[in-house]
C-alpha positions as CSV (number, residue, x, y, z in Angstrom):
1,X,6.5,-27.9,-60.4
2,X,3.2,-28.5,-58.5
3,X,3.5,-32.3,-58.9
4,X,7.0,-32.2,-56.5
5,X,7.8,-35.8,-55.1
6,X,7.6,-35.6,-51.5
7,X,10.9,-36.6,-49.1
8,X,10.7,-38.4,-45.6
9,X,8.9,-35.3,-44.0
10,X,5.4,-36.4,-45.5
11,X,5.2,-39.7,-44.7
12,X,6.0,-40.2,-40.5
13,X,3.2,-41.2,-39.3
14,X,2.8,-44.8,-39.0
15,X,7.1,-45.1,-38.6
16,X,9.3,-46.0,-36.0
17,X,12.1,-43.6,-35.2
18,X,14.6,-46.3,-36.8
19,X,12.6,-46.0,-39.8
20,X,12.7,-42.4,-39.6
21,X,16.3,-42.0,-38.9
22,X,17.4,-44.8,-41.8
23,X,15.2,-42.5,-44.3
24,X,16.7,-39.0,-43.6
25,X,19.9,-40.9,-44.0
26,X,19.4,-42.4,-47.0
27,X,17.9,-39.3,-48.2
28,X,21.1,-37.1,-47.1
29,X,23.0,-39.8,-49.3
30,X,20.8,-39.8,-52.3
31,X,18.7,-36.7,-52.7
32,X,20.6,-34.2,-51.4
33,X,23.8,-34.2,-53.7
34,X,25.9,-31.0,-52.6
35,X,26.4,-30.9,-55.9
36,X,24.7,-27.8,-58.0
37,X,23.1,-27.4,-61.3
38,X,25.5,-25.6,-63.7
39,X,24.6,-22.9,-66.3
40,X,25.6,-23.2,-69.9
41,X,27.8,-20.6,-72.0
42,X,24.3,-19.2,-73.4
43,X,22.9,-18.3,-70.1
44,X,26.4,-17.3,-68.4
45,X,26.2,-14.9,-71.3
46,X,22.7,-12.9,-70.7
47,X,22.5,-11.3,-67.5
48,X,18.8,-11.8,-67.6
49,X,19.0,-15.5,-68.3
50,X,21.6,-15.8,-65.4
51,X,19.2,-14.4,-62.8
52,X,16.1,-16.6,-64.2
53,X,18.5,-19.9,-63.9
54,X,19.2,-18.5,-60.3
55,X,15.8,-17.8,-59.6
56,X,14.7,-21.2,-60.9
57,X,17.7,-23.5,-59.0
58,X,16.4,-21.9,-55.6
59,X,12.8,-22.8,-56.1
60,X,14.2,-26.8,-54.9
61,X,17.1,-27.8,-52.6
62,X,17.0,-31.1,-54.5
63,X,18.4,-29.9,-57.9
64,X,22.1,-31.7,-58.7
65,X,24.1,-31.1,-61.5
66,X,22.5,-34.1,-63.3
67,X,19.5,-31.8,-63.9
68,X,21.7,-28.7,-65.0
69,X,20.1,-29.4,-69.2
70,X,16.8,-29.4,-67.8
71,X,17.2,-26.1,-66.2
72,X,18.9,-24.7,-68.7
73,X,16.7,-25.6,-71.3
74,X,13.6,-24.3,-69.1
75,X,15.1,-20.9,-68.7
76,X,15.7,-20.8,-72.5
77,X,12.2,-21.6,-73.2
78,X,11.2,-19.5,-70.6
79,X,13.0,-16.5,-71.7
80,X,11.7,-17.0,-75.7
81,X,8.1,-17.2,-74.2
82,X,8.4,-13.7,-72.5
83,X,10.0,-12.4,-75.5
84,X,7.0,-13.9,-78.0
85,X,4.7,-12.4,-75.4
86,X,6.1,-9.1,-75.7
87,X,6.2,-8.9,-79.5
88,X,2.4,-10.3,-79.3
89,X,1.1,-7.8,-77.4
90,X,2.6,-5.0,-79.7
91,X,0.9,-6.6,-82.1
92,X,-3.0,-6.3,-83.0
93,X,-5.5,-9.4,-83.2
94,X,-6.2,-8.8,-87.1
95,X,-2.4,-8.8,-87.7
96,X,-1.2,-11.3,-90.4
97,X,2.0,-12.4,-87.9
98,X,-0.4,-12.6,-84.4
99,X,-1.3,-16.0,-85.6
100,X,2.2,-17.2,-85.8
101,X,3.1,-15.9,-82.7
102,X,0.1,-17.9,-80.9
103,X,1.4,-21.1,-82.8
104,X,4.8,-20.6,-81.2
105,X,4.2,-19.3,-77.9
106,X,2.0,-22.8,-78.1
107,X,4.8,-24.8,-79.2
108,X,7.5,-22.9,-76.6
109,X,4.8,-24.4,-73.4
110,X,5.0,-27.5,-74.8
111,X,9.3,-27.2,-74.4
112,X,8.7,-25.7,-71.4
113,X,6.3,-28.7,-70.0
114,X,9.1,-31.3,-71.4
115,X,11.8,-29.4,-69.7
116,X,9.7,-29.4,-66.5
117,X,8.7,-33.1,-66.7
118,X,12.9,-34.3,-67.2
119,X,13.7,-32.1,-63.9
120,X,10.4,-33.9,-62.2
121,X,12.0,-37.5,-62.9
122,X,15.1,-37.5,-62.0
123,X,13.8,-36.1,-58.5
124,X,11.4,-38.8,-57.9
125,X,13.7,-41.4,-58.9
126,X,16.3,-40.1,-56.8
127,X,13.4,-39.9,-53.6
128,X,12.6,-43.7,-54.9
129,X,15.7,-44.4,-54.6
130,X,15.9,-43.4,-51.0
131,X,13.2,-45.2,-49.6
132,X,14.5,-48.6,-51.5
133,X,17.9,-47.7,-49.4
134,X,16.0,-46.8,-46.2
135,X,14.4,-50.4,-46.6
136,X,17.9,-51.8,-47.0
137,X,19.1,-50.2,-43.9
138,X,15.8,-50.9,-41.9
139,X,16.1,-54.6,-42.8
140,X,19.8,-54.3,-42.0
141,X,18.9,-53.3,-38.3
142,X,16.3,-55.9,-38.1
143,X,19.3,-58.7,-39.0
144,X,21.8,-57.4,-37.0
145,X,19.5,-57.0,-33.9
146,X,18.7,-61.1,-34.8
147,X,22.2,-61.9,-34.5
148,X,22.9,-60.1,-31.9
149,X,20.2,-62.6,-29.7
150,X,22.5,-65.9,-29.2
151,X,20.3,-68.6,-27.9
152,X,20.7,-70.2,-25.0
153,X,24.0,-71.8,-25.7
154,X,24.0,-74.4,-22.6
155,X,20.8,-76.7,-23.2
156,X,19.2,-78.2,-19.8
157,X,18.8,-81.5,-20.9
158,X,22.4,-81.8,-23.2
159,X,24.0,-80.4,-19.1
160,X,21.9,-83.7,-17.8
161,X,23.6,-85.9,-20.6
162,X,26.7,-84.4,-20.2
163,X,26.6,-85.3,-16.2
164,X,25.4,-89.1,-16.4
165,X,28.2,-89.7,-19.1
């Protein structure tokens, strides 16, 4: 996941500290669900496909259950491609199967590219998401800050009027 979306951290050098603030709180509300991703029967099952899932829900903070398919299906894929790797390498280059095993350690990076994209997504729309809200809330500031200026609610001149009446 080189390609990570980046959260309010990157970004705060040309904002204020309200802008700041109203991001890391929109980002607390959006991004960081407490929620976690959630492994499926198959990988509860395998020891070794229970630690790879582990492994790969600590690599971001950012992972929610929404992306729990997405991770499971990567630590599948993940785990077919070490086994196809194994078996290829027990196998010599003139073998009739070491083609076969080239063709679908192909097609398993191409799962495991897809299953990396769909967790990508979600994470960028949720960090979208945030900065749409920290707008809100910025703008919201901004309002409330123009209300709370009351103009001058005695004029000069209507205080003449009112006196030669």
């Amino acid at each position: 996941m080189a390609n990570q979306a980046k959260a309010s951290g990157a970004g705060k050098q040309n904002l204020t500290k309200a802008q700041i603030e109203a991001r890391q709180k929109a980002e607390s509300l959006v991004v960081t669900n407490p929620s976690q991703p959630k492994q499926n029967a198959i990988i509860k099952s395998s020891p070794t496909l229970k630690k790879m899932f582990n492994q790969l829900k600590k690599l971001n903070d950012h992972f929610t259950e929404a992306d729990s398919i997405s991770l499971n299906t990567l630590t599948f894929n993940l785990h077919l491609k070490a086994m196809n790797e194994q078996k290829l390498f027990t196998l010599h280059i003139e073998h009739d199967e070491y083609e076969r095993y080239l063709v679908r350690l192909e097609k398993i990076d191409k799962k495991i590219n897809e299953s990396m994209k769909q967790l990508c997504i979600p994470l960028n729309n949720r960090l979208s998401l945030a900065n749409d809200m920290a707008k809100v809330m910025i703008e919201e500031k901004k309002l409330e800050q123009m209300n709370g200026i009351k103009p001058q609610e005695t004029n000069p001149l209507m205080t003449l009027l009112q006196k030669e009446k």
